[in-house]
C-alpha positions, 0 to 999 in steps of 0.5 A, a space after each residue: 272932646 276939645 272945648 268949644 268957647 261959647 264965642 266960637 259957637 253959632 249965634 243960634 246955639 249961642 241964643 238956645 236955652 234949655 228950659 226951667 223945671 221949677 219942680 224940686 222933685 226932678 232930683 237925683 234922690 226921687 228918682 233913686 227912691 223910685 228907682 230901687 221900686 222899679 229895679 225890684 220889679 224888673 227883677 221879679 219879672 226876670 227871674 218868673 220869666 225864665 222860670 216860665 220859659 223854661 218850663 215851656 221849652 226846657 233845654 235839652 236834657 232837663 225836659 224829662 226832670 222838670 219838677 211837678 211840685 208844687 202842684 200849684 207852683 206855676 200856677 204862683 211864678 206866672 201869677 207873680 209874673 204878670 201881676 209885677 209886670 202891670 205894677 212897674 207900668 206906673 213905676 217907670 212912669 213915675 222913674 221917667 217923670 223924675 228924670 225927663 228934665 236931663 233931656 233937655 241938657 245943653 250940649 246933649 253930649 258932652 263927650 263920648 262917655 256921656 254919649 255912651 251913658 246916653 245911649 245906653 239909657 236909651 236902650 233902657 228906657 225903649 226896651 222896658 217901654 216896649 217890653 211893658 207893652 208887649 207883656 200888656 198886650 199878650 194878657 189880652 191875647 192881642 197880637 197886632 204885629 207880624 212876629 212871635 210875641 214869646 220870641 221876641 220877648 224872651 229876646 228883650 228881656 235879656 237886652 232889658 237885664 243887660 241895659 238894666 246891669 249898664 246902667 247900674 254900673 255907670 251910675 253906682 256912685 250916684 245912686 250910692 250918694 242919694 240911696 237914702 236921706 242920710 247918703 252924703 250926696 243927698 240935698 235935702 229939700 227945704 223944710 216948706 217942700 219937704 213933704 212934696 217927696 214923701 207925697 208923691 212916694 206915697 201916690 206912686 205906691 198908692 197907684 201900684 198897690 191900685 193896679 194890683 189890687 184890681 188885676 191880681 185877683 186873677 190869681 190870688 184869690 183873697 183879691 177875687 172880689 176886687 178883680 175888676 180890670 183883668 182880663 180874665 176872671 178864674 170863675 166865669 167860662 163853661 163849666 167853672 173856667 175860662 176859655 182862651 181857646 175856643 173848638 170854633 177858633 182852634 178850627 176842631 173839625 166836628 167829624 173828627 170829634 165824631 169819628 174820634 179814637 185815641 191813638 196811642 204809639 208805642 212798643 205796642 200800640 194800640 187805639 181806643 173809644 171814647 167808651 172804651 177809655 170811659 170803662 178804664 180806671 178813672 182817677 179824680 183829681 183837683 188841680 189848677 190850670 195856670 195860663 202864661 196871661 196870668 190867669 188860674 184856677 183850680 177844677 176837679 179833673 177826672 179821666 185815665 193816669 196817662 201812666 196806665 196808657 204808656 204802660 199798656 203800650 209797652 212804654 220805657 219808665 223815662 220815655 218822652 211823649 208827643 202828643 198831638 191835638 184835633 186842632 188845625 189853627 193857632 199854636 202848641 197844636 202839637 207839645 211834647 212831655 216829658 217823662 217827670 209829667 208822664 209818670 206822675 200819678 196825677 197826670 190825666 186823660 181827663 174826660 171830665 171836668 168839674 162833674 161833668 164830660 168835658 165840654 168841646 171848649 175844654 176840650 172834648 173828647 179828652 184832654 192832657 192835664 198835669 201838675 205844675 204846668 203850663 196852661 199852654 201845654 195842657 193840650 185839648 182835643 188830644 187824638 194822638 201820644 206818641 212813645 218818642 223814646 
């Protein structure tokens, strides 16, 4: 871009100055310190998403070796999830607030390179803004806009990670120069201001660890005292758990309750009562259910091996299922499982929860659970499992 002497320029961009910030902290050192906090995090998030995603829509052939080991292990990845999304809430604040100062540069552009790092900065900025937002508001399970939340989030994560790799590779040098106190870049502020820095440090961790603290006890129980604004909390619902998905809500018709028979299809189908699966071979097992909000617990399960089921229909050792619910609203009405969940002797037809039948809220009259699950895909109101081969 040719060079503008300032006499050629117009008399009100001549006048317009950009304004002072008398802050030290708008430095590039703060906003690396902060930033490799912030990229951590971003990291994180990344990584457990796919790990979530994958186990919800597992490409192609891995659906049938997807693993159930850890019993409790997405029980850990969504925990660790949600509870590394809620902290970078007051990283990026912080990030932002280290480097607002650049907006008000003059000129804005400075050439089509600097105009290139400028937007993709913006790409950035908008994208982990609106991602943040999105993940917030999915924890509360409220969706006021008309696309799919999963979708849609899925779709910026990785438009995130490819602004994040940009940025990265534009600003390498400078992040290098101020990386630490020793870096050849680095000013060092004066002896009087020195302070300021590991002041505000230490308040943006002081404001990570507080977030955390009061909203991972959702999921760690030693911080379940302290789990104040979580939207969920693991010990209180029917029956020892919470409900994100009431019968009423799932639109569960009380006739079909009434009149239920499990259906099951395959070389040799056949249907069964309530009363009949209830004089079956009952199992007991405790296994926690973790939901993509962040949310889990552990409860006592007891019900039919949903093995025994597929090996009285005739069911091949490596066959997928579907299975369909009562319910006639909201999503995973239908799921599919594969044969590694099918098969493992502790995946039930549970029929009792905690004790107790199973309450119509938990799913009544018999529902699917299995380790190492999603909470999405632990379907209540079970009617029908079909052998898909």
């Amino acid at each position: 871009m040719r060079h503008v002497p300032p006499s050629r320029l117009p008399a009100t961009l001549t006048r317009l100055k950009p304004p002072r910030f008398r802050g030290r902290l708008h430095d590039p050192r703060t906003a690396t310190a902060v930033g490799r906090w912030l990229g951590a995090a971003v990291l994180v998030c990344f990584v457990t998403g796919v790990l979530s995603h994958v186990l919800q829509e597992p490409p192609g052939g891995l659906a049938n070796r997807l693993p159930t080991r850890p019993v409790w292990g997405y029980r850990l990845n969504q925990g660790l999830h949600v509870a590394t999304g809620i902290a970078a809430v007051p990283l990026l604040l912080a990030k932002l607030w280290t480097v607002y100062p650049r907006l008000f540069t003059v000129p804005p552009v400075r050439g089509v390179r600097h105009a290139l790092e400028r937007l993709s900065v913006a790409v950035l900025v908008s994208s982990a803004l609106l991602q943040l937002f999105l993940g917030l508001l999915n924890t509360v399970q409220w969706y006021p806009w008309p696309f799919s939340f999963r979708q849609v989030h899925w779709a910026l994560a990785w438009v995130l990670l490819g602004a994040l790799l940009l940025h990265l590779a534009v600003k390498a040098p400078e992040i290098a120069a101020h990386w630490s106190r020793r870096s050849p870049g680095t000013r060092e502020l004066p002896a009087e201001d020195a302070p300021d820095r590991r002041s505000l440090l230490l308040g943006v961790g002081a404001a990570v660890g507080a977030v955390t603290a009061v909203t991972a006890g959702q999921t760690f129980t030693p911080l379940r005292p302290l789990d104040l604004l979580a939207p969920r909390h693991p010990d209180h619902g029917t029956q020892g758990l919470p409900v994100n998905r009431t019968a009423a809500q799932a639109r569960v018709s009380p006739a079909a309750v009434r009149d239920w028979r499990l259906r099951v299809a395959g070389p040799r189908p056949y249907t069964l009562s309530r009363p009949e699966l209830a004089r079956l071979p009952q199992r007991s097992v405790r296994l926690p259910i973790a939901c993509v909000e962040g949310w889990s617990a552990s409860a006592d399960w007891e019900g039919v091996r949903l093995s025994d089921l597929l090996d009285r229909a005739g069911a091949p050792h490596d066959a997928r299922l579907r299975i369909v619910s009562l319910q006639r609203a909201g999503a995973y009405g239908v799921t599919e499982m594969g044969a590694s969940y099918a098969r493992d002797p502790l995946t039930l037809l549970a029929l009792r929860l905690n004790g107790r039948v199973l309450s119509a809220d938990h799913g009544y009259p018999a529902r699917i659970i299995a380790p190492n699950r999603p909470g999405v895909l632990q379907t209540k109101w079970v009617e029908r499992i079909e052998v898909l081969g």
